[in-house]
KOLMIKE-665873 format. One record per residue (C-alpha): residue in one letter; residue number from 1; x, y, z. Coordinates in pm, 1 decimal, decimal comma. Example, Ala and Ser with C-alpha at 12.3 -4.5 7.8 and 13.67 -1.06 7.14 Angstrom:
% KOLMIKE-665873
@aa A	i 1	xx 1230,0	yy -450,0	zz 780,0
@aa S	i 2	xx 1367,0	yy -106,0	zz 714,0
This chain:
% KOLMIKE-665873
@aa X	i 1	xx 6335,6	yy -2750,1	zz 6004,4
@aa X	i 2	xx 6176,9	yy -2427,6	zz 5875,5
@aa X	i 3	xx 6524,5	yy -2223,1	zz 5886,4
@aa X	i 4	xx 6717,5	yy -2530,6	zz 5739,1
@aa X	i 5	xx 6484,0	yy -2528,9	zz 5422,8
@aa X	i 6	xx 6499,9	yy -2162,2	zz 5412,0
@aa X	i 7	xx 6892,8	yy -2156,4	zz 5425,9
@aa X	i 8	xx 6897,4	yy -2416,1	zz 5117,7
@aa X	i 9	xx 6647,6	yy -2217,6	zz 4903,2
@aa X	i 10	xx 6886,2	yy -1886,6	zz 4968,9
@aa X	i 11	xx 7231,6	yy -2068,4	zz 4857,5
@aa X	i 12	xx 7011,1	yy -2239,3	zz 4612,2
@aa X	i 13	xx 6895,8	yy -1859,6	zz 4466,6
@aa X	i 14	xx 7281,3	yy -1831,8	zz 4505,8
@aa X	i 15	xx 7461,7	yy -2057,7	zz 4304,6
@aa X	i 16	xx 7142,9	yy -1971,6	zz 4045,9
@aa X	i 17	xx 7226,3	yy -1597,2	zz 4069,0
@aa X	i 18	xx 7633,4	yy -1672,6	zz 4010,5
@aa X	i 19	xx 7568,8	yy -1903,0	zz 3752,6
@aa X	i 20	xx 7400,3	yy -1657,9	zz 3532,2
@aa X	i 21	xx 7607,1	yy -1390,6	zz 3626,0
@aa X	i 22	xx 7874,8	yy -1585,7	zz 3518,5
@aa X	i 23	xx 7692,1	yy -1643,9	zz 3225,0
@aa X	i 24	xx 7611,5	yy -1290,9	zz 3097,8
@aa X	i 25	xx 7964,9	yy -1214,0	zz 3165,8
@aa X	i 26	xx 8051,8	yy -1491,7	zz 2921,4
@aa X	i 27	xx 7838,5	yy -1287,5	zz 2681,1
@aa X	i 28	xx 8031,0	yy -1041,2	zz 2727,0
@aa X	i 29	xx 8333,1	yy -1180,1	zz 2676,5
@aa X	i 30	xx 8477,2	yy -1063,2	zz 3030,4
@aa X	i 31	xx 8620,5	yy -1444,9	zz 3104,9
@aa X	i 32	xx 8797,4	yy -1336,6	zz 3429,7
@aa X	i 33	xx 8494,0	yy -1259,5	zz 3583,2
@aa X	i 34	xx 8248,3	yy -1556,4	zz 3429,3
@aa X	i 35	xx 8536,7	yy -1806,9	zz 3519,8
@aa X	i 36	xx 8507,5	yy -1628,3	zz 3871,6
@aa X	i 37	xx 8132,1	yy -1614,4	zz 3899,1
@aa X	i 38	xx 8079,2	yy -1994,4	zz 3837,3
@aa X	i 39	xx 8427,6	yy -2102,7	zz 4042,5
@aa X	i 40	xx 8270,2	yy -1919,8	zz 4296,0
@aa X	i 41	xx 7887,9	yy -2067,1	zz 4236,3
@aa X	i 42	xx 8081,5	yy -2410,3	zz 4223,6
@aa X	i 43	xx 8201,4	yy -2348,3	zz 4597,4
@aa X	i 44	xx 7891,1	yy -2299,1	zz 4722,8
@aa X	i 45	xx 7733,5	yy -2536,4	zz 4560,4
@aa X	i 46	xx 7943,6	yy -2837,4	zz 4642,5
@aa X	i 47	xx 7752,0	yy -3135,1	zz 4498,2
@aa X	i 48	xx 7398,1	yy -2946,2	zz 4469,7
@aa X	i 49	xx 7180,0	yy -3043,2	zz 4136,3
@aa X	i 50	xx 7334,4	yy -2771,9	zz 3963,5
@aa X	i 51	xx 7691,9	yy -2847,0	zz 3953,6
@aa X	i 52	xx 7690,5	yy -3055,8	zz 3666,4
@aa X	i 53	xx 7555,7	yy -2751,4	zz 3453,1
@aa X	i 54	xx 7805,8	yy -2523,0	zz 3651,3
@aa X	i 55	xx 8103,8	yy -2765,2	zz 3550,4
@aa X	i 56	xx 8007,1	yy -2766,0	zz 3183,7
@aa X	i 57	xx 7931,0	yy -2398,4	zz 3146,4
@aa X	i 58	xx 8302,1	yy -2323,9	zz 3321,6
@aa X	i 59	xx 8459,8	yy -2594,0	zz 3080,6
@aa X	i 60	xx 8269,7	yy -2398,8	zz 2789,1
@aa X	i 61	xx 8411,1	yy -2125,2	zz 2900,2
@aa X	i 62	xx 8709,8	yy -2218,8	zz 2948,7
@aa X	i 63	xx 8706,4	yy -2366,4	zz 2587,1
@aa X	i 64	xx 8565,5	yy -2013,3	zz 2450,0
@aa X	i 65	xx 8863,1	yy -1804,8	zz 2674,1
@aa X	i 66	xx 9126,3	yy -2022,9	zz 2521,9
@aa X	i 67	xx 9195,1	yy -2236,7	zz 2806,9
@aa X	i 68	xx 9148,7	yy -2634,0	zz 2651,3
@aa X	i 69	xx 9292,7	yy -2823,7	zz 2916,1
@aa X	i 70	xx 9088,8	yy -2653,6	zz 3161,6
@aa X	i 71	xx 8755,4	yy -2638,1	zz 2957,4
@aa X	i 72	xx 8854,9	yy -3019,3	zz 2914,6
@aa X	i 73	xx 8915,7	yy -3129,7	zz 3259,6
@aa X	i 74	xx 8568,4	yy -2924,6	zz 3366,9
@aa X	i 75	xx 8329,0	yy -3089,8	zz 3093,2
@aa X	i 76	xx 8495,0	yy -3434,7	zz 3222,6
@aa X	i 77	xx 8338,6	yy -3317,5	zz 3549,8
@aa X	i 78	xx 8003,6	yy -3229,2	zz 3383,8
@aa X	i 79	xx 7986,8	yy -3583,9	zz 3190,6
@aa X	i 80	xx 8048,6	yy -3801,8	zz 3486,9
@aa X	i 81	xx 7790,1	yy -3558,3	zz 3714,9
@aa X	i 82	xx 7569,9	yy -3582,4	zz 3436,0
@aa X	i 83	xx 7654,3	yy -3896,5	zz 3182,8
@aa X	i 84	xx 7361,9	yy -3801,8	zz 2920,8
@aa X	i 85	xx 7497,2	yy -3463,7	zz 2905,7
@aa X	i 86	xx 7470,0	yy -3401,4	zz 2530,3
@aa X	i 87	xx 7616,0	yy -3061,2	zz 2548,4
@aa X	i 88	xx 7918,1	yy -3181,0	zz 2745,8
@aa X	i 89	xx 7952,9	yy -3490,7	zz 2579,5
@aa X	i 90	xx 7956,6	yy -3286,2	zz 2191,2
@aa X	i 91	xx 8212,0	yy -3049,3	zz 2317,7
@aa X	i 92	xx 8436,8	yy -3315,4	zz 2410,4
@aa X	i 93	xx 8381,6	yy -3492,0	zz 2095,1
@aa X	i 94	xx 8500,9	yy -3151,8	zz 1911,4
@aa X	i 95	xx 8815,1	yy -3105,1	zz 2168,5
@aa X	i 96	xx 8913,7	yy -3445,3	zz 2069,2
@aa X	i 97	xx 8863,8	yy -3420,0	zz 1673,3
@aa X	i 98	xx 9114,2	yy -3036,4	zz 1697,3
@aa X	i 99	xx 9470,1	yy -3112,4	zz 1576,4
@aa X	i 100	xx 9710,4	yy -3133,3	zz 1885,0
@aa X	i 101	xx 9937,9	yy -2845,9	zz 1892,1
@aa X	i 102	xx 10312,2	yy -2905,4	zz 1970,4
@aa X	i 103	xx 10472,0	yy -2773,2	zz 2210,8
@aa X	i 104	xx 10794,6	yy -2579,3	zz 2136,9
@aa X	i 105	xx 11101,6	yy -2524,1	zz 2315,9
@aa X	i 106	xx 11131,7	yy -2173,0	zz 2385,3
């Protein structure tokens, strides 16, 4: 019983650790490697208490790299996880007020 709580508490520091790593890279403006850090804290995670945070962060992200449909389809995540997600539920609000862009042939 011991080991079991010990093995949560470690992927628990885990998903933590990635989250903010992902995070500060964010900051930073390195996307690859934020996107990375909380895909990978998302795995691990599965359906912990912190994946509704993780979702929004990596649809903010998303959102902040340039990627809408992404950043869209994660804060979707976030807002059903998490329904009185204010955060999630304003950045939404502002993807859905931005002028659709049309797509051109090319």
């Amino acid at each position: 019983r011991f080991n079991d709580l010990e093995q949560e508490r470690q992927l628990t520091d885990r998903v933590q650790q990635l989250g903010n790593f992902g995070l500060e890279a964010a900051n930073a403006r390195n996307w690859p490697q934020a996107i990375e850090d909380l895909n990978q804290a998302l795995e691990i995670c599965g359906d912990c208490r912190f994946s509704a945070d993780l979702h929004r962060n990596l649809g903010l992200i998303y959102c902040r790299k340039g990627e809408v449909e992404n950043g869209k389809r994660e804060l979707e995540v976030a807002l059903k996880l998490r329904p009185d997600d204010s955060d999630a539920r304003q950045a939404l609000d502002v993807l859905a007020s931005l002028p659709v862009k049309p797509v051109t042939a090319r």
